[in-house]
C-alpha positions in Angstrom: -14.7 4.0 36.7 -18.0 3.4 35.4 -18.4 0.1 33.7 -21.5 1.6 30.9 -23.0 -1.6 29.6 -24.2 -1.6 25.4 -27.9 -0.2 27.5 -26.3 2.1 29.2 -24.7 3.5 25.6 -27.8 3.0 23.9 -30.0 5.0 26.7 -28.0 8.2 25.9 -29.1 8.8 22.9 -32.9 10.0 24.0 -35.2 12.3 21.2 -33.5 15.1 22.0 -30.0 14.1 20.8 -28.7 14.7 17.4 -26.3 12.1 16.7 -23.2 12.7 13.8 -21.1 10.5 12.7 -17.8 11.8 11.1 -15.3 10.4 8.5 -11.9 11.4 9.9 -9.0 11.8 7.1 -5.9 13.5 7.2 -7.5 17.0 5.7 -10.7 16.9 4.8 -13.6 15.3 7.4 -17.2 14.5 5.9 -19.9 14.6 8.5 -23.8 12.9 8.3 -26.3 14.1 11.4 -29.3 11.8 12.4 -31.9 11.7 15.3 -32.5 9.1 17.9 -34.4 7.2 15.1 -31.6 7.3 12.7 -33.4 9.9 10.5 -31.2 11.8 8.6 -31.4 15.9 9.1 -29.5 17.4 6.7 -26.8 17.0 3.8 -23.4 15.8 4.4 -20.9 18.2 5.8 -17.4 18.8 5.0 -14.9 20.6 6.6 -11.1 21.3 6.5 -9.0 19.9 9.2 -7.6 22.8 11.5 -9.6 25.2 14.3 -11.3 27.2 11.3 -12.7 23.8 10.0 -13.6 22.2 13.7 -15.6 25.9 14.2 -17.4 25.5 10.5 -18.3 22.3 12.2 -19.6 23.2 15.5 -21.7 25.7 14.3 -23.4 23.2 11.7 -24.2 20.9 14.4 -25.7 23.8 17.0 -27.6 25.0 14.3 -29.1 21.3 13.5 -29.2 21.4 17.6 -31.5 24.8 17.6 -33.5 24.0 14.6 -34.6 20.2 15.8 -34.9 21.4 19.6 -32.3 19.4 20.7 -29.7 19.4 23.9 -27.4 17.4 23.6 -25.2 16.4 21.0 -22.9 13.1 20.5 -20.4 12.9 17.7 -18.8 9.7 16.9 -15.7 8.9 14.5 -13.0 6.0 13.9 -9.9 6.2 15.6 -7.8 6.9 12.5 -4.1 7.4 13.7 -3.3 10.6 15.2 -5.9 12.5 13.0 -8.8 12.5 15.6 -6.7 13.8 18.5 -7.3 17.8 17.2 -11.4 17.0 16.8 -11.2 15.8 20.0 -9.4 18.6 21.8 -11.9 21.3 20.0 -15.3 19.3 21.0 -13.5 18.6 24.5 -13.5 22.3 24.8 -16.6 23.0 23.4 -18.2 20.6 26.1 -19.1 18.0 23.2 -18.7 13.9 23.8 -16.6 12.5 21.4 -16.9 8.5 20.9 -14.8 6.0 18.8 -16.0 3.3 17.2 -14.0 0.0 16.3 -13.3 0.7 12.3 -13.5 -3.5 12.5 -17.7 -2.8 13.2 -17.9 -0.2 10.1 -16.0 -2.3 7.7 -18.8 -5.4 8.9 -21.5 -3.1 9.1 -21.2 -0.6 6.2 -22.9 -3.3 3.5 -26.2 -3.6 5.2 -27.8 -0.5 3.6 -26.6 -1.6 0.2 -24.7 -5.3 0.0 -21.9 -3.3 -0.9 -18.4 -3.2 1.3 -16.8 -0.1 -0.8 -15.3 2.8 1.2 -17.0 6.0 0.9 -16.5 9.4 2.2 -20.1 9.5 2.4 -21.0 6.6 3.9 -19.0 5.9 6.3 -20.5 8.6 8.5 -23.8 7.3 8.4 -22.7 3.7 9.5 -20.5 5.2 12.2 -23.7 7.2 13.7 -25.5 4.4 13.7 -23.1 2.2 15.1 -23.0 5.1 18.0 -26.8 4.9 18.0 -26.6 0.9 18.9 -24.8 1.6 21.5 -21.3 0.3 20.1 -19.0 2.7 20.8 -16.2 3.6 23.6 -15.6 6.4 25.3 -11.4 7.5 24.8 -9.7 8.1 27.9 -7.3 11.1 27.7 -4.9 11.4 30.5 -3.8 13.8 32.2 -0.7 15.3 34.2 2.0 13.0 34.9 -0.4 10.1 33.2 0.1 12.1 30.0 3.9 12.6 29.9 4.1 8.6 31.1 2.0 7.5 27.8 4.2 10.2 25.3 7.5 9.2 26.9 6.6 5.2 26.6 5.4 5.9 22.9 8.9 7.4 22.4 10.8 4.8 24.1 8.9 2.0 21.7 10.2 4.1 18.5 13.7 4.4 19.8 13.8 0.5 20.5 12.4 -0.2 17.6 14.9 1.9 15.6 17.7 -0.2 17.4 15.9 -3.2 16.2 16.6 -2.3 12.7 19.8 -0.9 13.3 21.2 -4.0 15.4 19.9 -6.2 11.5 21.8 -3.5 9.5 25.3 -4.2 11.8 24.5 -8.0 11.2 24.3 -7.9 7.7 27.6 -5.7 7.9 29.3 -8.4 9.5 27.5 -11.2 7.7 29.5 -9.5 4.3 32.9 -8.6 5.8 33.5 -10.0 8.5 31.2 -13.2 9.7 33.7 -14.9 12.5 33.5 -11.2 14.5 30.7 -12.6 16.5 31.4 -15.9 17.3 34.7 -15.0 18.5 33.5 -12.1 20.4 29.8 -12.6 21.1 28.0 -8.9 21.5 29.2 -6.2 19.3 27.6 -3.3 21.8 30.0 -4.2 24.5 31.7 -1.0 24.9 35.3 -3.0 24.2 33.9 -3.7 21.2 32.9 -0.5 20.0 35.9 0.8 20.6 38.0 -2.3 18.3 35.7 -1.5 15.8 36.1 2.1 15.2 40.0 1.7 14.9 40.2 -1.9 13.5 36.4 -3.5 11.9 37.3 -5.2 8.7 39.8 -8.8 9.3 42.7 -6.7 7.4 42.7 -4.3 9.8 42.3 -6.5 13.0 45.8 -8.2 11.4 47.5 -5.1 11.0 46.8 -4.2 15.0 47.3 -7.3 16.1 46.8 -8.7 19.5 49.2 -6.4 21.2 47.8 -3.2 19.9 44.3 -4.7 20.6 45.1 -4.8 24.1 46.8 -1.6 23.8 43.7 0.1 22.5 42.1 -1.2 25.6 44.4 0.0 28.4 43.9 3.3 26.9 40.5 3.5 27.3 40.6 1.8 30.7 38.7 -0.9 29.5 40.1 -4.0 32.3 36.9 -6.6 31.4 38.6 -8.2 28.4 42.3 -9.0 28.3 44.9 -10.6 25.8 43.4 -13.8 25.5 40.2 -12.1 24.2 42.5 -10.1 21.4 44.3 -13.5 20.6 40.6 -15.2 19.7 39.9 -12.2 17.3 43.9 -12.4 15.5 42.6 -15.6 14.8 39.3 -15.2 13.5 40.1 -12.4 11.5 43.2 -14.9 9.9 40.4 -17.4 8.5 37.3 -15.0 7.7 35.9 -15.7 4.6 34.3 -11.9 4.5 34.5 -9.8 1.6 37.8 -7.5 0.7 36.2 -5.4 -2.1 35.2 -2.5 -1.3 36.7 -2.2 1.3 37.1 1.8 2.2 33.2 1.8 1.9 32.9 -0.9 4.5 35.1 1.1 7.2 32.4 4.5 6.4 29.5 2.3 6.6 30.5 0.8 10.0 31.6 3.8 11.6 28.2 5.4 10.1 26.3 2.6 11.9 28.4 2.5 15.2 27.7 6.4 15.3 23.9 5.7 15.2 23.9 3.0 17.6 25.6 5.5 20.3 22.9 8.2 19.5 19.9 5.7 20.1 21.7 3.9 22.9 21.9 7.6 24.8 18.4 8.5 23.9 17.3 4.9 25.1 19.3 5.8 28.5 17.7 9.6 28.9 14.1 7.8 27.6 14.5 5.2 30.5 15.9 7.3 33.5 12.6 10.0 32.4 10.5 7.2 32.7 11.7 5.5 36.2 11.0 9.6 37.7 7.9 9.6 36.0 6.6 6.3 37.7 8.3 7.4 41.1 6.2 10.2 40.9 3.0 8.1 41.1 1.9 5.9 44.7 0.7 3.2 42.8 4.3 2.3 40.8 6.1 1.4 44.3 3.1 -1.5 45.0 4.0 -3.1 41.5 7.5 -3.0 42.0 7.3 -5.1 45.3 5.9 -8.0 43.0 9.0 -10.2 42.2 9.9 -10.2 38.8 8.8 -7.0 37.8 10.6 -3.9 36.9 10.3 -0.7 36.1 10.1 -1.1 32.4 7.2 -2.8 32.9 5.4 -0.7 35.2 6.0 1.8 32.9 4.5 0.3 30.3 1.4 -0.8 32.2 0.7 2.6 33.9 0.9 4.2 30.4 -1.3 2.1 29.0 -3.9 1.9 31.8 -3.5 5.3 32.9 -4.7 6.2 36.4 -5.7 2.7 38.2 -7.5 4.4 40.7 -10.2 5.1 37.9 -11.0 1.6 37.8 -13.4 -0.3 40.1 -12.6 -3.6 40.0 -9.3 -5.9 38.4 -11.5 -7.1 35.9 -11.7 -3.8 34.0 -8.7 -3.8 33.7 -8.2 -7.7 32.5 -11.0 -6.0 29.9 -9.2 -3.0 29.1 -6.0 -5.7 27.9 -8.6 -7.9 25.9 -8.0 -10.8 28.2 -10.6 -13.1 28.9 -8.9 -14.9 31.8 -10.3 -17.8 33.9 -9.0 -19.3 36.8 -7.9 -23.2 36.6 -6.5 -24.7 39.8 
């Protein structure tokens, strides 16, 4: 890959490019055109989000192209969410360079026409095509095939974590309120023996009522030989001195089985995310040279590759060290 220096970035916008610099939102995008010299050319232009809008848009900017004798055209925009990625398909197929900009360099740089930091639709267009113009701006690197599916699956797989985050603080607030000795007595609530107590027996009343014999019971029948009556015993007797609450109590049963049902629907979608992922990364050469460094799994490489993308597109190991925003120096 390419390392384009700010010269490089600044040297492609010649005399003959009309520059534009668009303010993305999630429906309506405002869009200010400009020549190499940052002259504007016409009014600001709106458009609609959606194919109709992107093709009110293209034809604005190949007019401004034929009018101004111009051939070649550079649009640049902020990387606002997910909004940009249907621009970007359209000018992709329209053979037009889309370019982000860091929205941190248009909040620092949109007071220095008027001393004045307020957002405007307006405005913001004209700093971002001038930002593009000065040659500060990235080019977004969209990947492809197997790359693609990586990146979406590893997105999905950080929202499903993320939701047992959460839910793992909703179960300990549960048990904070009705039944605080469960984990000290029996350490990790997700332990499939312990999913299966709690859906019978979750509140101290109820672990009483079973007892340590039908605890042990409850685990023969579901084959379940890793804990045994000594185990059952420690939880008679932490449900005999909890200090949980006993109100409420038929509400507390609904919310736990509620809770233990949602963590068995993000626990199999974790599971079908993460065995997706290991084909995925066996399906690229590179994967099987970063799993032969000790200490690293697959999780990880997963996570890199969708990140980075296609290595091979790289030059040297200090693009990538870029790419992460490292700035690392050897010290020996």
């Amino acid at each position: 890959m390419k390392q384009y220096t700010q010269n490089d970035k600044i040297e492609q916008v010649t005399e003959k490019t009309l520059v534009v610099g668009v303010d993305i939102g999630s429906t309506k995008q405002y869009a200010r055109a400009f020549d190499y010299r940052g002259r504007e050319i016409d009014r600001v232009f709106w458009f609609m989000d959606g194919r109709s809008g992107y093709e009110l848009f293209l034809n604005w900017m190949q007019g401004l192209q034929s009018a101004n004798d111009m051939d070649k055209i550079i649009v640049g925009a902020e990387p606002t969410g997910h909004y940009w990625f249907g621009l970007r398909k359209f000018l992709d197929e329209a053979g037009i360079q889309l370019v982000l900009v860091n929205p941190l360099h248009v909040s620092r740089a949109k007071e220095l026409d008027d001393n004045n930091q307020t957002k405007s639709d307006r405005k913001d267009p004209k700093v971002i095509a001038r930002l593009v113009m000065e040659g500060r701006y990235s080019v977004p690197y969209i990947p492809r095939g197997v790359y693609a599916e990586l990146r979406n699956m590893w997105f999905l797989r950080q929202r499903v974590v993320d939701e047992e985050v959460k839910l793992r603080n909703r179960i300990a607030r549960w048990f904070k309120i009705y039944f605080p000795e469960y984990t000290q007595a029996y350490g990790s609530f997700a332990a499939k023996s312990s999913i299966t107590l709690l859906k019978t027996a979750c509140l101290p009343e109820d672990v009483l009522q079973l007892g340590a014999d039908g605890i042990v019971e409850l685990w023969r029948a579901m084959k379940l030989r890793a804990v045994g009556r000594k185990k059952a015993e420690s939880l008679v007797a932490a449900a005999a001195r909890s200090t949980g609450q006993t109100e409420g109590a038929g509400a507390a049963r609904m919310e736990m089985q509620m809770l233990l049902d949602e963590w068995e629907l993000l626990s199999k979608q974790h599971q079908q995310i993460d065995d997706k992922l290991r084909d995925l990364c066996e399906q690229i050469p590179e994967s099987k040279n970063l799993l032969a460094i000790k200490g690293i799994g697959f999780v990880t490489v997963a996570g890199f590759l969708a990140e980075a993308g296609d290595i091979k597109r790289f030059d040297s190991p200090k693009q990538i060290v870029k790419l992460a925003g490292l700035a690392l120096r050897e010290n020996s």
